[in-house]
N, C-alpha and C positions, 0 to 999 in steps of 0.2 A: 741036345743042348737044353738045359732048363731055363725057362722063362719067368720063376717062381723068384719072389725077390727070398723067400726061405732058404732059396739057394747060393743069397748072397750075402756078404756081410754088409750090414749097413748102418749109419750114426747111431741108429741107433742100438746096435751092438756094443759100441764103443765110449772109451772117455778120451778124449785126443786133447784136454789142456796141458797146455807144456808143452804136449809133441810137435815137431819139424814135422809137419802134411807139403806134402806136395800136391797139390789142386789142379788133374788135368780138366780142360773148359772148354767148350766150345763155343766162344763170343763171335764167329764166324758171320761181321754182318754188314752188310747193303752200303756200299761209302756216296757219297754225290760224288762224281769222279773231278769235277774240278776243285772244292774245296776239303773233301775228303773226311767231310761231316757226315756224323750219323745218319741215316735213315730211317732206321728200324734200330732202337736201343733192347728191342724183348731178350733178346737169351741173355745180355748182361743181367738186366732185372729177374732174369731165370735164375738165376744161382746166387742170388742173395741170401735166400732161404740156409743154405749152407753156410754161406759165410758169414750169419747171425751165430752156428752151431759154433764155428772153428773162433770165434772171436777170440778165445782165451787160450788159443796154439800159434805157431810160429808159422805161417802160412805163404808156402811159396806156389806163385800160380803159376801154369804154363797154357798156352794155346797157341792157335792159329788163326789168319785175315789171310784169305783166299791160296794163290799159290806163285810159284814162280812163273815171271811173264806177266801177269794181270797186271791191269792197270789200279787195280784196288789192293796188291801184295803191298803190306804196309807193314812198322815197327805194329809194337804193342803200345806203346805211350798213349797213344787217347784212350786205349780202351782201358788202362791202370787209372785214367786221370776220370774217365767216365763211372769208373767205379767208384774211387773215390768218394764222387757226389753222390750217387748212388746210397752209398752205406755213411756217408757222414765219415770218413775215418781214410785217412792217408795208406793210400797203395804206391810204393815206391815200383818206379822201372827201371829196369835193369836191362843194358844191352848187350846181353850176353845169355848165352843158355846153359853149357856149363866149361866155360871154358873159370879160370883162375878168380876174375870179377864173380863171375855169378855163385861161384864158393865159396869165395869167401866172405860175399853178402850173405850167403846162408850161415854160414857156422857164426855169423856176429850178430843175425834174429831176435831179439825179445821178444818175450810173450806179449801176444797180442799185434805185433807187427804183419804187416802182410808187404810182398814185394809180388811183382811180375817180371818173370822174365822175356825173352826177346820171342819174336815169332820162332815157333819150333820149325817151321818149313825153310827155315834160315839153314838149318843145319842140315848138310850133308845125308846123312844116316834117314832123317825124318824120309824123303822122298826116292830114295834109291834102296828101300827097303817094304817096300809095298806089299811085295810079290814074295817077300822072306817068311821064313817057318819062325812060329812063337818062339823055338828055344835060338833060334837066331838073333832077331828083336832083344831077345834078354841080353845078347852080348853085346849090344851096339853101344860105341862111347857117350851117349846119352845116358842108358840104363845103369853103365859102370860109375857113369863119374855122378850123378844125382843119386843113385841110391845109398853110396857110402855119407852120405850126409842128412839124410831123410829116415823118420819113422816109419811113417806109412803117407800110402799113396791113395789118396780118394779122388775119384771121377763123375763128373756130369755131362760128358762130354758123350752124351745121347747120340747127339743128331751126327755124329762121325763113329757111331758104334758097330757098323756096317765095311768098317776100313782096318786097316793091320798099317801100324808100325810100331815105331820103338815106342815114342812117348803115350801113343794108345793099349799098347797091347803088352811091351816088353817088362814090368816090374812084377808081374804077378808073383816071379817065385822066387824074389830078394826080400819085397816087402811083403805085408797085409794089404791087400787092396781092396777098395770100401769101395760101395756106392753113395753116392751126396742125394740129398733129398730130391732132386732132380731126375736124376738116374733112376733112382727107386721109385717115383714117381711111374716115370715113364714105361718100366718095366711091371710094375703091376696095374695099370692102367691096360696096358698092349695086351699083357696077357691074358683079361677079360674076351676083348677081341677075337684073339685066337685061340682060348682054350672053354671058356663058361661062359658066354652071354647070355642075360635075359631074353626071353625069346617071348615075341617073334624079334627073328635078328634082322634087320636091314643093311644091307650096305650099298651107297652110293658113290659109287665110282666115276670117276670125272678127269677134264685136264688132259694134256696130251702124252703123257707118258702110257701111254696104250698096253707095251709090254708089262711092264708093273705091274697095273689097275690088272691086268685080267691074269698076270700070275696069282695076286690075291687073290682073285674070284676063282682060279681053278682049288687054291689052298683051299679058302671056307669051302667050297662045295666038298672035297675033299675025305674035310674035317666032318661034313654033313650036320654042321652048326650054324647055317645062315639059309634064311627063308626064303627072301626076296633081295636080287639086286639089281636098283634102278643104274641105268651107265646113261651118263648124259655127257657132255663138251665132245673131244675127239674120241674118246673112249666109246661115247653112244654111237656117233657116227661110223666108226671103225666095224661095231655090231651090228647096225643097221648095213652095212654094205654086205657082210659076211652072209647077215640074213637073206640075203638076193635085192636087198632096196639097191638101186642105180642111184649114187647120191652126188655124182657129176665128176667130172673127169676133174676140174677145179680141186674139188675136195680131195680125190683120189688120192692125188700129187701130193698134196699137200703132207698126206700120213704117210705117203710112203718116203719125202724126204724127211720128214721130222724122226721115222725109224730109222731110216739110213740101213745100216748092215744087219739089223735085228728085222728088218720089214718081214723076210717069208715067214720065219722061227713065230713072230706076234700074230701074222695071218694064218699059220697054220693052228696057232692055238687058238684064236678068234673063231674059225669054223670048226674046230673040234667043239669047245665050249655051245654055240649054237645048235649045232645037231646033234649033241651027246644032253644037254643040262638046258635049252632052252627055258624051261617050263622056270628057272631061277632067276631070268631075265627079263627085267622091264624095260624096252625101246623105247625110244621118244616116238610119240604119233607124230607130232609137230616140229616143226624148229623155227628159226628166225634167221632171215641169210641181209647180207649187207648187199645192197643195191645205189650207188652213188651217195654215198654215205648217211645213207637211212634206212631204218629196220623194217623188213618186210615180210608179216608171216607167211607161211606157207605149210600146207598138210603136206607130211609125209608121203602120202597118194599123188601126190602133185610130182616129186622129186621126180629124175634127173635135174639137176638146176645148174646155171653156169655161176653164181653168187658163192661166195666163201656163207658157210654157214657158221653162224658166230653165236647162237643161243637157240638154248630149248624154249618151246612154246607153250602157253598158258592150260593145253589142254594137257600137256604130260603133266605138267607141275599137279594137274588137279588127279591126276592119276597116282603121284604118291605120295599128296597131304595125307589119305587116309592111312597109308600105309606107314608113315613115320606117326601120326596120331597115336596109332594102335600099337605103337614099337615098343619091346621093352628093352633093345639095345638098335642105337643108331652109329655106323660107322659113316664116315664123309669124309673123302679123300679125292679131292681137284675138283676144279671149278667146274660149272656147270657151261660156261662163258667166256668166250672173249671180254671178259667183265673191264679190263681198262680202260675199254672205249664206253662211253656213259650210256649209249643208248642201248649196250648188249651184257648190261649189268644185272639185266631184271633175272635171269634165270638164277645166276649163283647167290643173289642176296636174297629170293624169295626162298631156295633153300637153308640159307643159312638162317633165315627168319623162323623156318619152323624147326631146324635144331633147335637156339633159344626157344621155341615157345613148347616144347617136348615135356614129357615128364619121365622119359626114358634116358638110359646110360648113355650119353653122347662124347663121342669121340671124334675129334676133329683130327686128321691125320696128318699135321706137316704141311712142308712148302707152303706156296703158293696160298693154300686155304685158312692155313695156321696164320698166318701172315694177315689176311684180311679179318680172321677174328680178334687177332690182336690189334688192329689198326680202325675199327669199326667199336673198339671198345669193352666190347661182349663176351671176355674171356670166362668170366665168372658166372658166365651164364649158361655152358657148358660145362659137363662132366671133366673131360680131359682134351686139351689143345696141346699136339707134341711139339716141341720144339724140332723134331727131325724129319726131314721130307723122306730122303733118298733110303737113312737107318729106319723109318717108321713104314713105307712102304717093303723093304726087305724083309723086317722083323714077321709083316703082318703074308709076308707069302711063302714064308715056311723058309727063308733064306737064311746063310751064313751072318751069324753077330760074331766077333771075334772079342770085341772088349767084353761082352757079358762071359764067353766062354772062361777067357781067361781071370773075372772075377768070378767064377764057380771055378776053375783052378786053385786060386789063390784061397778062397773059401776052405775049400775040400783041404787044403795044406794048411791054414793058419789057425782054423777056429778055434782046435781041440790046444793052443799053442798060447790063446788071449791071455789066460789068466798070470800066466808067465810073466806076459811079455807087458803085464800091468794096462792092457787097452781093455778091460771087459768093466762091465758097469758094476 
């Protein structure tokens, strides 16, 4: 699978005024669950940038708000009316995705119009086609009934690029399928990460997705592209335990219900990594465990502990100032911290502090992290913040993308076909 945005077609390939774009999105975000208001507005603010490009095409958007069952599965209407405000300029909602309404709001489009249609998780085909093959996806009554009235199909929808269905994956080989400035963003940002970093490379691994964080670290080691990697939150403790540290039967529990059915598969890689590639891992010396709800250090040497341990300690941190100092590419991917709780903040905001103050390629990875750089203000003060947790750690451990594949599909089939088809610049 190429990771090269060369491999993809993108805006800027293209001239799309005039054209019916169909916009897939990934606005998938954070509701207050009683009033149903925003939390977090970033991925909508994400794809403005595109929606500045298509201002002078007839732009139908599609996405999704969570799934069926959630208490946050909602229409699309706030998020058309939140755009709206957004970009200064009326996003009609449409509750329909393609049934008779939703076509016929397309084929009556003017230039410069933009519509939304309904949550795609609405429809049938979206969720019972997951586990379906691309040329399946292409048949689905989504793909048949949208593509006969659309140009081309452009996507941002990054942080779900790690998934397969119809509206993700199924248009590659009806239309031209584009990346949005978003997507290409994303993709040649990543691919610094996992193909050419400046080096020394660092990557800081964090947060409790344990399996993840250390399939990435077996990729870079792998790759034999990454120098140093500090593991701090669950991730460090998961390596500290592998390492022989006793880090309390409390903690133990804790990682082995959070893996659930992935626990041996993460621990048998955890002790392979350890006594294979050691010499690329930095342990925490220190950490900090919760004791009647107040922080309390403690050395490593000290552990067995009955405390949940909720942050790393002042002495790790001093362990890899120098080494993000010296960095000439910094990856950070999950907190270092139980950070929600105020007094076990100091670990993840002192690293997120020396990101900012870096002069190296900084890559912030998604979820959780993304989330607080966004929310702490300091996005422009790193290199690259993904909007995708789950797509950004996949991409970066050598895993299955399906939308990118299938826009190097769609690429490989349309490009030699633009000048034709009057999209080329």
């Amino acid at each position: 699978m190429g990771l090269n945005v060369s491999d993809v077609l993108t805006l800027d390939d293209v001239r799309l005024g005039g054209k019916v774009v169909l916009y897939r999105v990934d606005v998938n975000s954070p509701l207050e669950p009683s009033s149903g208001a925003f939390l977090d507005d970033s991925r909508l603010r994400a794809i403005i940038p595109t929606l500045r490009t298509l201002q002078n095409s007839k732009v139908v958007m599609l996405g999704h708000q969570s799934r069926p069952g959630k208490i946050d599965f909602t229409n699309m209407e706030q998020h058309a009316d939140r755009i709206s405000r957004l970009i200064g300029k009326k996003v009609k909602f449409i509750s329909d995705i393609c049934g008779d309404e939703a076509i016929s709001s397309i084929k009556n489009l003017k230039i410069g119009e933009m519509l939304f249609l309904d949550n795609i998780r609405m429809h049938d085909d979206e969720n019972s086609m997951k586990k379906a093959s691309l040329e399946e996806t292409a048949q689905s009554e989504i793909v048949r009934k949208l593509s006969s009235v659309i140009d081309v199909y452009v996507t941002d929808a990054f942080a779900a690029s790690h998934r397969n269905s119809p509206s993700l994956t199924g248009f590659y080989d009806s239309v031209p399928c584009i990346a949005g400035h978003l997507m290409s963003k994303e993709i040649s940002n990543l691919q610094i990460a996992v193909n050419d970093p400046p080096r020394p490379y660092i990557a800081i691994l964090g947060g409790t997705k344990c399996d993840d964080s250390l399939k990435v670290a077996k990729n870079l080691i792998d790759k034999e592209i990454i120098d140093t990697i500090p593991v701090v939150g669950v991730v460090g403790n998961m390596m500290l335990w592998a390492s022989g540290v006793d880090i309390g039967e409390g903690n133990k529990s804790f990682i082995r219900n959070a893996l659930g059915d992935v626990f041996q598969d993460t621990w048998s890689l955890a002790e392979f990594l350890y006594e294979n590639h050691k010499e690329f891992f930095l342990l925490p010396s220190d950490v900090a465990v919760e004791v009647d709800g107040k922080r309390v250090a403690m050395n490593v040497s000290e552990l067995p502990t009955k405390y949940p341990i909720y942050d790393i300690g002042i002495s790790t941190l001093q362990e890899i100032r120098p080494l993000m100092i010296n960095a000439g590419c910094i990856l950070w991917n999950g907190p270092a911290s139980y950070f929600e709780l105020p007094g076990f903040a100091f670990g993840t905001i002192e690293i997120l502090n020396m990101c900012t103050e870096s002069s190296a390629v900084t890559i912030v990875g998604g979820g959780h992290t993304s989330s607080l750089v966004s929310n702490r203000g300091v996005s422009n003060s790193v290199t690259h913040n993904s909007t995708g947790g789950g797509a950004c750690l996949t991409m970066l451990s050598g895993g299955s993308m399906p939308v990118i594949e299938c826009l190097n599909k769609s690429n490989d089939k349309f490009r030699s076909l633009l000048p034709s088809l009057e999209l080329d610049n």
